[in-house]
C-alpha positions in Angstrom: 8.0 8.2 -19.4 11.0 5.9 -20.7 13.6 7.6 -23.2 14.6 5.9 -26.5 18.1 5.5 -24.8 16.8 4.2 -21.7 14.7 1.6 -23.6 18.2 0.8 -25.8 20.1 0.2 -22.8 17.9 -1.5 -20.9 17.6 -4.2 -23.5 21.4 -4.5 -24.5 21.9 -5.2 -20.4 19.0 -8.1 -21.1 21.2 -9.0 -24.2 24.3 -9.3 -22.4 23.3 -11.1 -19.4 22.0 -13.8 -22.5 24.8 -13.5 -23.9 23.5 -12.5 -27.1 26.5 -11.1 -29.7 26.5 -7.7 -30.4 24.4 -6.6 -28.1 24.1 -3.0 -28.7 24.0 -3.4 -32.3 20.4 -5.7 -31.9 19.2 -3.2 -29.3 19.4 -0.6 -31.9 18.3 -2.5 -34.5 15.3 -3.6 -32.8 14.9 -0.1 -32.3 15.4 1.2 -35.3 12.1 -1.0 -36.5 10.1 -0.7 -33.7 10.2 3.6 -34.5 10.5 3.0 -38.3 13.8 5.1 -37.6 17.6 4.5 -39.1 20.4 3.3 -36.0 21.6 6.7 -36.7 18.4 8.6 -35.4 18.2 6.2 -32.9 21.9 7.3 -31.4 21.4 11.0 -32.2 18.1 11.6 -30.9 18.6 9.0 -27.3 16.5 11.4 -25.4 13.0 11.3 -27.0 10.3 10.3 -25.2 8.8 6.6 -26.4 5.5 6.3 -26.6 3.5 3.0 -25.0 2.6 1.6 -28.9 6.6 2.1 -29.7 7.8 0.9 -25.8 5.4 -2.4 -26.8 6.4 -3.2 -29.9 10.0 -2.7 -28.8 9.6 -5.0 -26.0 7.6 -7.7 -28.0 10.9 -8.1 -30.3 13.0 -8.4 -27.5 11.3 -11.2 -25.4 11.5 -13.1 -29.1 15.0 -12.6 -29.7 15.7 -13.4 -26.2 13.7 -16.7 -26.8 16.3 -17.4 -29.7 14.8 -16.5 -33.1 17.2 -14.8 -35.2 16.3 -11.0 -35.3 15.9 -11.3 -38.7 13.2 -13.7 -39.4 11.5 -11.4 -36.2 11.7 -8.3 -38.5 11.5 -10.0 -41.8 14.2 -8.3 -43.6 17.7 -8.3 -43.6 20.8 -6.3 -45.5 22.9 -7.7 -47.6 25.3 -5.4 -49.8 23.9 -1.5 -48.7 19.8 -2.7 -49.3 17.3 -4.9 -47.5 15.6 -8.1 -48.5 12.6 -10.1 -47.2 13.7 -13.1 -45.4 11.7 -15.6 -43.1 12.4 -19.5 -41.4 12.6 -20.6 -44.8 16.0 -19.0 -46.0 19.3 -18.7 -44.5 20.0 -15.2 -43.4 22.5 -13.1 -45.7 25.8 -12.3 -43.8 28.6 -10.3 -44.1 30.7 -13.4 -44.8 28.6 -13.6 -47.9 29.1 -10.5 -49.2 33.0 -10.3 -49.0 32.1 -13.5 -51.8 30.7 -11.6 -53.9 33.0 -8.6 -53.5 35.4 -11.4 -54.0 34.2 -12.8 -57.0 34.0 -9.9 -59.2 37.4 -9.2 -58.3 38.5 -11.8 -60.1 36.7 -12.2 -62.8 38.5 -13.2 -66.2 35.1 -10.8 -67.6 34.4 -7.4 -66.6 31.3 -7.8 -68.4 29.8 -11.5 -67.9 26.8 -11.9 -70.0 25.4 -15.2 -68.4 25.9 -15.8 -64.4 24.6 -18.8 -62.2 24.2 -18.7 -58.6 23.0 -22.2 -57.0 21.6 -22.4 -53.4 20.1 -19.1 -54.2 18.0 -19.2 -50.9 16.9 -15.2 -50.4 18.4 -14.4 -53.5 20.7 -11.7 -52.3 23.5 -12.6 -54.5 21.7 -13.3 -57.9 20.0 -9.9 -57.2 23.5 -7.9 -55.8 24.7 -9.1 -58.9 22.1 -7.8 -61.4 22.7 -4.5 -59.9 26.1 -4.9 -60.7 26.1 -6.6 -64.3 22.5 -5.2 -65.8 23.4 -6.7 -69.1 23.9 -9.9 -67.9 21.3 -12.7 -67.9 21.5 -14.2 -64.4 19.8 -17.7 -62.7 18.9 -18.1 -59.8 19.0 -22.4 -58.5 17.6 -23.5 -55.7 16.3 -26.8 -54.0 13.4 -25.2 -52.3 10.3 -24.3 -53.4 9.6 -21.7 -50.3 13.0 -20.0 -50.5 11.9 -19.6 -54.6 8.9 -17.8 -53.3 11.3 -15.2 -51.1 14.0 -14.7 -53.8 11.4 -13.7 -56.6 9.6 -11.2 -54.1 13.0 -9.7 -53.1 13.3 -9.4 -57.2 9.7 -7.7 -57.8 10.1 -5.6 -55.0 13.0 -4.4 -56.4 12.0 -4.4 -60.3 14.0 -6.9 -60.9 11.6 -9.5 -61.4 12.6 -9.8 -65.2 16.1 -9.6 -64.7 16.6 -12.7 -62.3 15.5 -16.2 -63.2 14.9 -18.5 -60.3 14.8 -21.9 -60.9 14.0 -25.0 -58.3 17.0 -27.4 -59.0 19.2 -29.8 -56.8 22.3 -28.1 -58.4 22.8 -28.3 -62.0 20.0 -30.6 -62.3 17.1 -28.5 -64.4 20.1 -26.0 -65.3 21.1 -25.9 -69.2 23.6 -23.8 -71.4 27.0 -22.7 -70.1 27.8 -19.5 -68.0 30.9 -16.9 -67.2 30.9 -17.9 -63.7 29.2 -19.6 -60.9 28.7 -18.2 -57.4 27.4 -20.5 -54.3 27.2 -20.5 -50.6 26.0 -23.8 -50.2 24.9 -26.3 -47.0 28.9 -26.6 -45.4 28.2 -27.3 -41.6 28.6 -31.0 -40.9 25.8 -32.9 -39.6 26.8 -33.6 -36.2 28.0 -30.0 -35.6 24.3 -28.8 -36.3 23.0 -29.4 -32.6 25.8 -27.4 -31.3 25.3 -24.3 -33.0 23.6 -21.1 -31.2 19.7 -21.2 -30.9 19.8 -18.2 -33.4 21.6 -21.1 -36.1 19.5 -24.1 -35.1 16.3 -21.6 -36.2 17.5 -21.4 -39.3 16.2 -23.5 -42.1 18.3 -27.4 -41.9 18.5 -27.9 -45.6 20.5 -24.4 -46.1 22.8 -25.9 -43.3 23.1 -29.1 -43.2 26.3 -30.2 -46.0 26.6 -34.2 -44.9 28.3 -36.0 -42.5 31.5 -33.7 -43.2 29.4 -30.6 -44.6 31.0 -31.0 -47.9 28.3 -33.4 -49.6 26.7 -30.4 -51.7 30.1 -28.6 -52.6 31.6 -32.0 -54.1 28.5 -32.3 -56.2 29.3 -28.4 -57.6 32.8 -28.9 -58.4 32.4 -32.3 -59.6 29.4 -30.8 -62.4 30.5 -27.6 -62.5 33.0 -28.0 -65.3 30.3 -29.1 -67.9 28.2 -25.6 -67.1 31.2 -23.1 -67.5 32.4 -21.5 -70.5 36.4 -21.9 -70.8 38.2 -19.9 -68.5 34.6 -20.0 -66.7 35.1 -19.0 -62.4 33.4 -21.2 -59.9 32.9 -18.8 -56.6 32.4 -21.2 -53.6 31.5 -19.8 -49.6 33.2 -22.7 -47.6 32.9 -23.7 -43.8 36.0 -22.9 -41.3 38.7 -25.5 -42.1 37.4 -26.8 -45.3 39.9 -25.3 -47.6 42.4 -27.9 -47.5 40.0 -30.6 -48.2 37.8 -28.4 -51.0 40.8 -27.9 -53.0 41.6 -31.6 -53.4 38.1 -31.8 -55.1 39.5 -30.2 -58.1 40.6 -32.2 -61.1 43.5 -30.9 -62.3 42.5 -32.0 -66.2 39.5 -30.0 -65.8 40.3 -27.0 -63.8 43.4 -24.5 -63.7 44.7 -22.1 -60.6 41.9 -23.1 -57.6 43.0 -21.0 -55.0 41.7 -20.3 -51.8 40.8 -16.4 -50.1 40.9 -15.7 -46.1 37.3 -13.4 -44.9 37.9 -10.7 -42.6 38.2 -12.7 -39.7 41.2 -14.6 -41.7 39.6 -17.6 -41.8 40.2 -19.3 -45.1 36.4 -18.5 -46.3 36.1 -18.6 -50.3 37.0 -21.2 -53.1 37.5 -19.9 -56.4 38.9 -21.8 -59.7 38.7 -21.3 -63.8 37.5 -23.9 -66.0 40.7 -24.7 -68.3 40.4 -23.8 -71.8 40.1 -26.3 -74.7 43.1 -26.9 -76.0 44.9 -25.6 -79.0 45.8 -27.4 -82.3 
């Protein structure tokens, strides 16, 4: 008989001979679903005996994220801000990177209490929904190009009553979006093009049209800063995720007649990771 430990081990050694990031971490995780178990049972309690269903299941993820698929769309959920959504091939997987946006985001907020938020390439619909926890007074939309990823945000919302709460709406940016709003929050497409290919296998699984941002990866964040101006309130914040070594460039996009103090914010890796601005206010007489 194999031990939970044993099995854990044996599969970050696999892991690491793939090199596969974070080895341990997916070993456990992996774990962790295959016994319906948190990572902390799985480290406390290393010496239980597995049993052949468990051992098989635990395997049968293994060999797939060995074979490249992102453990996520094995599992079919991912966290994203302390809870866990349903996601699949047809939305980009929430990361950390993402979350430090929104934490971000409402940092700087000219409004503690927004009463109208918009958050374009929506995909899973982690960040509309994070935010609805945080602002339940606030009516909050949802944008996005795809019709599939639609289908995975508004289950993340009814499975956690929230289906009322969050509007998602299919829209190539602001195009079937009305009204105006205290801020705007996207992680758009950013990788260039060419740089797709040379991603890991884990990336390349992901769905292309949450990736792919033009020749330059900045196709779909000109287009939001461009619009973006006629959608915000004054003194409205536009919250942008932006691709390593975009900054510089992003920055530029912003019309100095329509926008005041863009500034860029460094993740926790330092790289210069989030965009924000405010919509300047209308002049006085």
């Amino acid at each position: 008989m194999i031990t939970i430990k044993q099995l854990v081990d044996g599969a970050k050694a696999r892991f690491d001979a793939k090199g596969v990031d974070e080895a341990l971490a997916h070993a456990e995780l992996i774990a962790a679903f295959a016994f319906n178990k948190s990572r902390t049972y799985i480290r406390a309690f290393g010496q239980n005996v597995v049993y052949e269903k468990e051992e098989k299941l635990f395997n049968k993820i293994v060999e797939e994220k060995l074979s490249g698929k992102p453990l996520a769309h094995i599992i079919g959920e991912a966290e994203f801000m302390g809870r866990l959504f349903s996601v699949g091939p047809t939305v980009l997987i929430p990361r950390p990177e993402t979350e430090e946006l929104v934490e971000e985001t409402i940092k700087n907020l000219p409004l503690k209490r927004p009463s109208r938020i918009l958050d374009l390439c929506s995909g899973s619909g982690c960040i509309a929904i994070s935010l609805a926890f945080t602002f339940p007074s606030a009516e909050i939309i949802g944008a996005d190009i795809s019709p599939e990823a639609l289908q995975v945000a508004s289950k993340n919302a009814e499975n956690m009553n929230l289906g009322k709460k969050v509007n998602f709406i299919q829209s190539d940016v602001f195009e079937n979006i009305s009204g105006e709003f205290d801020f705007i929050i996207s992680n758009p497409p950013y990788i260039p093009t060419d740089v797709i290919a040379t991603l890991s296998p884990e990336v390349r699984n992901e769905p292309r049209l949450a990736l792919d941002g033009g020749p330059d990866g900045l196709d779909v964040i000109r287009k939001i800063i461009s619009s973006a101006p006629a959608y915000l309130k004054p003194g409205g914040l536009l919250a942008l995720e932006i691709g390593c070594a975009q900054s510089e460039k992003v920055l530029k996009f912003f019309n100095a007649e329509e926008w005041q103090e863009p500034f860029s914010r460094k993740d926790f890796a330092g790289i210069e990771r989030f965009i924000f601005a405010r919509k300047k206010s209308a002049p006085e007489n």
